[in-house]
Structures are given as C-alpha cells and as structure tokens.
Backbone bond lengths (Angstrom), bond angles and torsions (degrees), N, CA, C in turn:
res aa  C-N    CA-C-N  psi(-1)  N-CA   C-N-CA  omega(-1)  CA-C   N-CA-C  phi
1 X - - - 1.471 - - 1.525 109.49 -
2 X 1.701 111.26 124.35 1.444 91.88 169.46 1.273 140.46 -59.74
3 X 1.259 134.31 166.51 1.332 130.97 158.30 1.477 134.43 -68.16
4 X 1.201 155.46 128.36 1.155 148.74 -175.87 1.266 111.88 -126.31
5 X 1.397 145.64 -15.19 1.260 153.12 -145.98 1.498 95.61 -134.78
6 X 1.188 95.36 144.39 1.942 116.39 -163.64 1.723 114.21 -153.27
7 X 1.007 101.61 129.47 1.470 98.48 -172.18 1.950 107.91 -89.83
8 X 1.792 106.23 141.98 1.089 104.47 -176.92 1.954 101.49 -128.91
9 X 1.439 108.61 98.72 1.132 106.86 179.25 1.537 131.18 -73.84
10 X 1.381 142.30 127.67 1.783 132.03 -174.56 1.659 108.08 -123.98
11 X 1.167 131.00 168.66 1.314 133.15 146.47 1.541 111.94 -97.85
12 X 1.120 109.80 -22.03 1.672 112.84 170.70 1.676 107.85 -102.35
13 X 1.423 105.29 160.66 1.163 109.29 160.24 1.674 133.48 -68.84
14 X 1.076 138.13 155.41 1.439 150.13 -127.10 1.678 83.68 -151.10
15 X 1.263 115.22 118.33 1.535 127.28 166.02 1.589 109.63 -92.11
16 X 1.585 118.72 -61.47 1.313 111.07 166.98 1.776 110.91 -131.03
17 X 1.138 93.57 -164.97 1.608 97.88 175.69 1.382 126.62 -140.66
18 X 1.435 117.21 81.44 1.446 145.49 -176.56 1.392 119.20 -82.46
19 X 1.130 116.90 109.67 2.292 108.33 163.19 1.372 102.84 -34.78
20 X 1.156 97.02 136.13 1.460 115.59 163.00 1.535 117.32 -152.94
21 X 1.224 105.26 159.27 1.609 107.87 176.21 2.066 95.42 -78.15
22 X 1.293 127.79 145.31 1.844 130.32 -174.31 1.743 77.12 -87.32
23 X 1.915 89.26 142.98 1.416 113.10 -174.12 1.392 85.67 -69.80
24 X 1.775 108.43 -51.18 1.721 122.40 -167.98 1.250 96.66 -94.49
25 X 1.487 102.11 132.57 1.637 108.63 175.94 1.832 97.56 -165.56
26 X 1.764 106.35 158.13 1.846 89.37 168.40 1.267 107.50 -49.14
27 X 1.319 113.12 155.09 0.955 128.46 124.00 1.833 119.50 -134.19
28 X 1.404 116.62 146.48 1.497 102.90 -172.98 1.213 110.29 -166.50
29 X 1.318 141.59 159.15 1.001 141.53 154.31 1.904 134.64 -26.56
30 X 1.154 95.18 -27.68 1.286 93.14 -164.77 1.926 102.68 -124.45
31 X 1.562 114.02 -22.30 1.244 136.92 -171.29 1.141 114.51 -150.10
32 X 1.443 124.88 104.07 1.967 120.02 164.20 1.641 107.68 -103.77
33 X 1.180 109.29 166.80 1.837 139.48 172.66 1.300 95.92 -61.94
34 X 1.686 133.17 139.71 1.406 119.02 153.95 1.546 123.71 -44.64
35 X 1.156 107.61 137.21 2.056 96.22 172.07 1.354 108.82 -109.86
36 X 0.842 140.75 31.38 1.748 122.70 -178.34 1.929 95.45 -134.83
37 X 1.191 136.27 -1.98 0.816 110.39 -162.58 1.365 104.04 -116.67
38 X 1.647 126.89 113.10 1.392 119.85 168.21 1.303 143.97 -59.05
39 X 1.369 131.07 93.36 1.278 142.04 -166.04 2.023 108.92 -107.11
40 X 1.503 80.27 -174.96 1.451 112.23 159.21 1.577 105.85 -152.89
41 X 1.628 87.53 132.68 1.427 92.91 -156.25 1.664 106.19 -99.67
42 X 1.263 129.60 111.40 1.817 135.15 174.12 1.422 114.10 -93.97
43 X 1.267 101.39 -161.92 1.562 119.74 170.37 1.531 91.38 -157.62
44 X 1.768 81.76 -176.91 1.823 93.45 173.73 1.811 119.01 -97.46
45 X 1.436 97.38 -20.27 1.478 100.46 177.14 2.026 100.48 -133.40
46 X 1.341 109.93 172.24 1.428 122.40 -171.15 1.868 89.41 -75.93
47 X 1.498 110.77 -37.02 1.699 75.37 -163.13 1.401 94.60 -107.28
48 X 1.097 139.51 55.18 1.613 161.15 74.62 1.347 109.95 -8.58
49 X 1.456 99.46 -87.30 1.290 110.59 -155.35 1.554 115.62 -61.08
50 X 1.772 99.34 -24.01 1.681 106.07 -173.16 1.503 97.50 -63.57
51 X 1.466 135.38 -44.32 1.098 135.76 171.62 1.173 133.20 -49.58
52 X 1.644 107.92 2.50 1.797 107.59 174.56 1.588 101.40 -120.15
53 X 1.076 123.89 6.55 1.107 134.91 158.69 1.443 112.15 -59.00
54 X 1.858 121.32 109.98 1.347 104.41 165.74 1.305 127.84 -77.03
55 X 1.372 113.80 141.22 1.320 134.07 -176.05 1.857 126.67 66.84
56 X 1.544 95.23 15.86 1.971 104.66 -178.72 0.847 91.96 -56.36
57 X 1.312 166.79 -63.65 1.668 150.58 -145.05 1.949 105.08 -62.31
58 X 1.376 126.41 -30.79 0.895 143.40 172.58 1.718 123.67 -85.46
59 X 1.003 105.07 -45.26 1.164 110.01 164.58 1.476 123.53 -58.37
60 X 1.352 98.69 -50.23 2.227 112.31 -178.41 1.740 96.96 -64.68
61 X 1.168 125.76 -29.97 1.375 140.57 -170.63 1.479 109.52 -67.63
62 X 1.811 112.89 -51.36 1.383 102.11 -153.79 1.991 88.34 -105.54
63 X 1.574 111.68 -11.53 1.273 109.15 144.73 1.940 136.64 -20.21
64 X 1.480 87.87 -77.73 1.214 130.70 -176.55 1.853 100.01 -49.26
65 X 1.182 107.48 -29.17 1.802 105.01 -147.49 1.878 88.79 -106.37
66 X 1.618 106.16 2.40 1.555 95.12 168.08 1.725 95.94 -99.75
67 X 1.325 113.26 15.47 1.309 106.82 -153.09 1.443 144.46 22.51
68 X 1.114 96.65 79.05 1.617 124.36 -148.02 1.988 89.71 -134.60
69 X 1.282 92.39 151.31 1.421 112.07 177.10 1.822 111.44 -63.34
70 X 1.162 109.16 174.31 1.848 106.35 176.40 1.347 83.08 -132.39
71 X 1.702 113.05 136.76 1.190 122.94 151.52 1.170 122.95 -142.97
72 X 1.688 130.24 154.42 1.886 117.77 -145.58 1.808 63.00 -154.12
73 X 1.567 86.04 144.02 1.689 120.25 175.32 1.430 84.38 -98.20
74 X 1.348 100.08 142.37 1.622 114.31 169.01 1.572 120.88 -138.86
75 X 1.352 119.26 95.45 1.292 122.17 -164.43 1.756 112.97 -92.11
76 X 1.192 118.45 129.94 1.765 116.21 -175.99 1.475 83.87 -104.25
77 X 1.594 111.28 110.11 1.187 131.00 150.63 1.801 123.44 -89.42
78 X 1.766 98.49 123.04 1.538 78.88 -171.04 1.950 85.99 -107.82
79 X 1.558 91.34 151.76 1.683 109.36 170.80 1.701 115.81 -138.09
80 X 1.130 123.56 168.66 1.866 110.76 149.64 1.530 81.30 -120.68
81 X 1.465 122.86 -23.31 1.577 108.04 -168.01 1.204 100.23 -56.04
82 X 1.500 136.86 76.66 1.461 128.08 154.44 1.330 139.16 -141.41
83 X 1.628 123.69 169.34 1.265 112.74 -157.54 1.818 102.13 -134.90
84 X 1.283 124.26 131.03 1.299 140.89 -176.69 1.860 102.37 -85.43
85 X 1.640 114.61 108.92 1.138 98.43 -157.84 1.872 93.31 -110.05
86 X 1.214 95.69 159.07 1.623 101.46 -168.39 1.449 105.98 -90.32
87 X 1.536 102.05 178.26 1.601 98.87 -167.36 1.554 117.76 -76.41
88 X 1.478 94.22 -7.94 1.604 94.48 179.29 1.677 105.94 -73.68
89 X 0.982 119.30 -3.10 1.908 137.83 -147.15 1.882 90.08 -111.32
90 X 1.264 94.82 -73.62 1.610 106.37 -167.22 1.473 76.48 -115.33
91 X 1.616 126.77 132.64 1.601 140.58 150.41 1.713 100.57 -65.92
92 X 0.657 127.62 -40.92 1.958 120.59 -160.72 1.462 80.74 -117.11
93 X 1.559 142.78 86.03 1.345 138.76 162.34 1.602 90.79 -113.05
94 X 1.620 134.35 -20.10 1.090 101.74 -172.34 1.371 98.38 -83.16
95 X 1.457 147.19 -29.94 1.672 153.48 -139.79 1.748 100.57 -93.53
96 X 1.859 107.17 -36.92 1.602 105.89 161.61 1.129 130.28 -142.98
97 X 1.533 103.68 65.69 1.234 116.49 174.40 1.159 145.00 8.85
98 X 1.296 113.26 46.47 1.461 139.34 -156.83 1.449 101.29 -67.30
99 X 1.597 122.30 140.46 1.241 132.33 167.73 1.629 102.44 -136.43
100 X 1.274 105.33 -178.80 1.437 94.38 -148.02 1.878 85.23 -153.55
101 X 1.345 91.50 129.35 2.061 98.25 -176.82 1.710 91.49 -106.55
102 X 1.178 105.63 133.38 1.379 102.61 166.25 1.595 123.31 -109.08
103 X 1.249 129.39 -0.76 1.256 135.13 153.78 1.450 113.54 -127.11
104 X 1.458 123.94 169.80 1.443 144.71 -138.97 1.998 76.44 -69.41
105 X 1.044 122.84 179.70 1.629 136.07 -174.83 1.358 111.35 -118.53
106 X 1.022 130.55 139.31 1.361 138.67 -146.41 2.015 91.13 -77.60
107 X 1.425 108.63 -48.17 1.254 109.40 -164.52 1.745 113.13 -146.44
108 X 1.060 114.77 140.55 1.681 111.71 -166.61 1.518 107.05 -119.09
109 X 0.971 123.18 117.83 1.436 103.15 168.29 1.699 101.84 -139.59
110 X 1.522 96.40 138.07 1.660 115.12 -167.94 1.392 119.79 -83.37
111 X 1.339 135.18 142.77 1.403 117.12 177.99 1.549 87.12 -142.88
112 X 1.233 119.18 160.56 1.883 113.89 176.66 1.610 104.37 -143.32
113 X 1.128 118.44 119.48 1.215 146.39 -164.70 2.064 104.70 -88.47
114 X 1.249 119.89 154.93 0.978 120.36 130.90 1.368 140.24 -105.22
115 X 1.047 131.74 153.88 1.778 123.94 -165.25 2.029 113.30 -129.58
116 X 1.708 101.38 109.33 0.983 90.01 -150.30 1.730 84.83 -125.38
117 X 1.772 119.59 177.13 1.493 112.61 174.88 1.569 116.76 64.87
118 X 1.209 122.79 25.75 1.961 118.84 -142.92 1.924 70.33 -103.46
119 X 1.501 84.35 152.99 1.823 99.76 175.22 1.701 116.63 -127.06
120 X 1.229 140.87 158.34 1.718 126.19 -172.89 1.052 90.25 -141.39
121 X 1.103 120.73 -171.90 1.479 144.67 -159.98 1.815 113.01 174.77
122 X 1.001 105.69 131.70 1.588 109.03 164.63 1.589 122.86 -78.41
123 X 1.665 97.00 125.46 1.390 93.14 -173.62 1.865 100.96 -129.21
124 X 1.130 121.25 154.26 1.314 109.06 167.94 1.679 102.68 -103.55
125 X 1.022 111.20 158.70 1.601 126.57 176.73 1.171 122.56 -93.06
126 X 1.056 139.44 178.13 1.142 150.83 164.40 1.570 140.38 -45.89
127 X 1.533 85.49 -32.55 1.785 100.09 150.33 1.332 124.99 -93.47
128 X 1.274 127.61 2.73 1.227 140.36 157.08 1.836 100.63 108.23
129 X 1.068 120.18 -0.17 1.143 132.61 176.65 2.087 117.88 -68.13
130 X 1.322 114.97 117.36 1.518 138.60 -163.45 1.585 88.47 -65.51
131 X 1.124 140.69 141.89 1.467 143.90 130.96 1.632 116.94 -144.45
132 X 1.117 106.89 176.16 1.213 114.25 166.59 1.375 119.05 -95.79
133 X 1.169 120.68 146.32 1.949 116.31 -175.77 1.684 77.75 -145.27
134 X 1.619 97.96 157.55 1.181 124.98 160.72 1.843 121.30 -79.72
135 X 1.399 82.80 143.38 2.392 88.53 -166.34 1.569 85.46 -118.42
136 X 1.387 143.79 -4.90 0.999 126.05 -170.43 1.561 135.80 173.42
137 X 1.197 139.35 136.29 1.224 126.72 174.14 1.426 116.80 -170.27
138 X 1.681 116.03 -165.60 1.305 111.20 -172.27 1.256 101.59 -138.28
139 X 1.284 116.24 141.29 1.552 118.79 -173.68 1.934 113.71 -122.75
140 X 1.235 97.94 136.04 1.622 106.63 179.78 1.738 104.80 -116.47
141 X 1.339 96.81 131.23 1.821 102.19 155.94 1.194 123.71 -53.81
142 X 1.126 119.24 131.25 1.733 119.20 -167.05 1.313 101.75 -144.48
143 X 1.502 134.82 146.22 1.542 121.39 -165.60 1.885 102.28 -76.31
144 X 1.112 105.61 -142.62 1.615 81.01 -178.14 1.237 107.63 -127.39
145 X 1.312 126.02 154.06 1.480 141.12 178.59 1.134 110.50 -135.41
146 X 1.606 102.72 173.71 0.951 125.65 -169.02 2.069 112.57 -116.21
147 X 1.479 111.87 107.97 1.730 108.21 -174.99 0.919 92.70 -51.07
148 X 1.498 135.75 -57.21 1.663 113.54 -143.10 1.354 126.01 -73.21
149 X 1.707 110.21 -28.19 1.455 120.68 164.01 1.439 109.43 -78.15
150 X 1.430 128.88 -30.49 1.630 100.71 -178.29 1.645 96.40 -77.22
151 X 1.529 142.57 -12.36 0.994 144.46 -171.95 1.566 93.51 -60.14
152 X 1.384 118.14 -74.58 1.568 127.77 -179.12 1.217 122.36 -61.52
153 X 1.048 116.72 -20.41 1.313 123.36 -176.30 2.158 115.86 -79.51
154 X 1.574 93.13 -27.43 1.822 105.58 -164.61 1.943 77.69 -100.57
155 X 1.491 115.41 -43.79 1.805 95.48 -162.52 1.568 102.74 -65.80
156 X 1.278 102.62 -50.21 1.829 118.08 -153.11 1.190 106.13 -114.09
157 X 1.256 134.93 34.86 1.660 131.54 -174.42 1.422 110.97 -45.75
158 X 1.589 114.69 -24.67 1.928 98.68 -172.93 1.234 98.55 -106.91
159 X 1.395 136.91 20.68 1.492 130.09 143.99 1.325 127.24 -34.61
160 X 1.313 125.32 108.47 1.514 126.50 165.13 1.217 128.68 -25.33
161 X 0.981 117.35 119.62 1.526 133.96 174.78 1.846 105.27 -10.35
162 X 1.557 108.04 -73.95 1.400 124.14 166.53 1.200 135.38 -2.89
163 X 1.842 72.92 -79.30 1.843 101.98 167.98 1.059 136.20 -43.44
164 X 1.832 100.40 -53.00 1.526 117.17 -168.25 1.067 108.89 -70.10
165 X 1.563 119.30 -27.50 1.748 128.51 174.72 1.563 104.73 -51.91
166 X 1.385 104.60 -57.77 2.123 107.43 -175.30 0.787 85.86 -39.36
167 X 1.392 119.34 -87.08 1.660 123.99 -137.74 1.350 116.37 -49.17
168 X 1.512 121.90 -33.33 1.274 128.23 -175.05 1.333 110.90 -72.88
169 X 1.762 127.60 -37.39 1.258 115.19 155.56 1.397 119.73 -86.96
170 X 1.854 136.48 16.75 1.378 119.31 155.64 1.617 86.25 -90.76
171 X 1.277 148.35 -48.22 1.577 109.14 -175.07 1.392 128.84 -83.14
172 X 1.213 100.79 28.86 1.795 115.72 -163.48 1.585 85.14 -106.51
173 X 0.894 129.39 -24.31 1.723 137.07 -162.12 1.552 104.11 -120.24
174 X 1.139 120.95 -38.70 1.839 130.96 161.00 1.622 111.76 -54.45
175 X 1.491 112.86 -45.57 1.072 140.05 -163.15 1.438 121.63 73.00
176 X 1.214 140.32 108.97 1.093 146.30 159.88 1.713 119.74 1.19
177 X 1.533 114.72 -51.81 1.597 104.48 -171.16 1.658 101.93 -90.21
178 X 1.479 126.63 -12.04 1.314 139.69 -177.94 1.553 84.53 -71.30
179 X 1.493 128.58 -62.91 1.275 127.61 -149.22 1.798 110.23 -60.61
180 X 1.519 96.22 -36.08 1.118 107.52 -169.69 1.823 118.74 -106.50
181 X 1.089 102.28 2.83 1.574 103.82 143.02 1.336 118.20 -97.38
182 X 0.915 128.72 -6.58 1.664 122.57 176.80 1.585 123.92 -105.01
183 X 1.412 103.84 10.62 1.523 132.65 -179.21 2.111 98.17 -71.19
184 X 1.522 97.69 96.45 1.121 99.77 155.04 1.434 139.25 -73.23
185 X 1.415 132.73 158.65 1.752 126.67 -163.72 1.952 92.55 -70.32
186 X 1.483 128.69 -19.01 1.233 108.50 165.25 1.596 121.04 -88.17
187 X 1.117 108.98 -21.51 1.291 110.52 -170.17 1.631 102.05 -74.08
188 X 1.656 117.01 -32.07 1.173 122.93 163.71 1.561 130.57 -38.44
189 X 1.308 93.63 -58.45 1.331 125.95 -167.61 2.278 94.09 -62.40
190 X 1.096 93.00 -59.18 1.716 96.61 -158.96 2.174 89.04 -63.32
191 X 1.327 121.25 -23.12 1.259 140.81 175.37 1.379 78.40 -48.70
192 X 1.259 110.57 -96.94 1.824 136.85 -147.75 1.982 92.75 -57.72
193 X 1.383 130.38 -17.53 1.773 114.87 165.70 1.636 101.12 -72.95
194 X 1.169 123.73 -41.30 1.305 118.12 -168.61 1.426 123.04 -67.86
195 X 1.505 108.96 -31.68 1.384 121.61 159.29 1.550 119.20 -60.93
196 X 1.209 115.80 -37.66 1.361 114.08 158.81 1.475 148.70 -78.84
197 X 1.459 86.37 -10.80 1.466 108.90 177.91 1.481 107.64 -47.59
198 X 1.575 144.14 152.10 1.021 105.54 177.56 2.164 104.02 -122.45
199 X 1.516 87.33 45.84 1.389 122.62 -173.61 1.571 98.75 -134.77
C-alpha cells in the first residue's frame, strides 16, 4: 500500500500549510537547497524530521539551560501530491529523509510531543561548516501546547496581562525556534535576571 502521510515537525505553531520556497535552507559554497521549487517540507518519521529542522540541536540545548520542558508540534500531513528530492535538491536527503508535498495536504492532524534524554554531536557538513545536529532522543505524547506561552509564562509569570500579549506576538512573528537559537550566553544571562527579578 502506498504511503500518503508524512510527518511535519515545528517548535512554533503552523497556521496553514502552503508550498513555499524554505526562508532557511543550505546554502554554501560547495552545496545549496533547491530554490525554485514550492514545497512543504516532511520526513517519514519525527526524528527525521527533527533533523531538518535548522539549528534543533541548539535550540533543545539553549531550551534546556532555562530548564524548561522541550516540546515539538507534530503534524501528520497526508498528500500523494509528492516529490522525493535528490541530493543535488536537498544535500543531507539521505540523514533526513526529506520528502517534499507540493500542494496544500488533503488532511492535517496535530499531535505535540515532548522531547526528553536527546544527545548531539558535532558534525561538519558538506560545506565544511562545524555545527551541532542532534544523534538522538526520546519522545512522549503530551496534550498540546503552546512554546511561546509556556516560554512566558515559566520566565516572566508576573508580566502584565498587556505585556505578555506583545511579547507573544513579537515572538509569534520572530518565531519561537529563531528566538531561541539565536539566544546568546549574554542575552541569556540578562533573560535568567528577569526571571529572578522578583518584579
């Protein structure tokens, strides 16, 4: 029986599901991402898919160090509209089995996991470029939430009503896994006074 159903992993929430060319994709000297072709980009399993996630090894990391829970939206998108793209297409298609929907998906249904025990390793890529990627982890069913409010809710719980609204649409529009891979050890740090503040 064929397959039709494809997993689409996020740290943020997902309103709909449109082809698009990925804002984030390789690009490199030696190996780039296809650009012209509008997708939605899956896998066949979640820790697949966690692996096409840019920068999750970093993200679950600087997560982790507010000591704060990990939680990944996991959407089962079913399609046949789809296309198996080669390595000249996706460079790392064999490591995350990337498949590729090219129109909207017949049917979505969400499940949200927590991700706990996860292990990394440094790997360089193909452009010769050092990062960290994820080698592993364990995932639990969890009903579903929302990162950006348990985000505000565990740092800044006595934030004003107001407030907590901005922030939730400036990282609702930043995006949550952008915000939190780009979390420097100061930006951390002035993070972790405000959490303590007891204001």
């Amino acid at each position: 029986m064929k397959r039709n159903s494809y997993v689409h992993c996020s740290f943020d929430l997902v309103e709909s599901f449109k082809p698009r060319v990925p804002k984030t994709r390789v690009i490199g000297k030696f190996v780039s991402e296809e650009a012209e072709t509008p997708r939605i980009c899956t896998a066949d399993t979640i820790q697949h898919a966690l692996l096409g996630i840019p920068g999750c090894a970093d993200v679950m990391q600087n997560i982790q160090k507010f000591d704060m829970r990990i939680y990944i939206h996991v959407y089962y998108l079913t399609s046949e509209d789809i296309k198996f793209p080669t390595e000249e297409e996706v460079p790392d298609v064999k490591e995350t089995h990337e498949v590729w929907i090219l129109s909207e998906p017949q049917k979505i249904i969400r499940q949200d996991y927590e991700i706990t025990d996860f292990k990394t390793s440094y790997h360089k890529d193909l452009n010769g470029i050092k990062h960290q990627i994820l080698v592993g982890c364990k995932i639990k069913r969890v009903s579903n939430i929302d990162n950006i409010s348990y985000f505000i809710d565990n740092i800044i719980p006595n934030l004003p009503k107001q407030k907590a609204e901005k922030f939730y649409e400036l990282l609702k529009k930043f995006s949550y896994r952008t915000f939190m891979n780009s979390m420097d050890d100061e930006f951390m740090d002035k993070i972790q006074e405000i959490r303590k503040s007891p204001d």
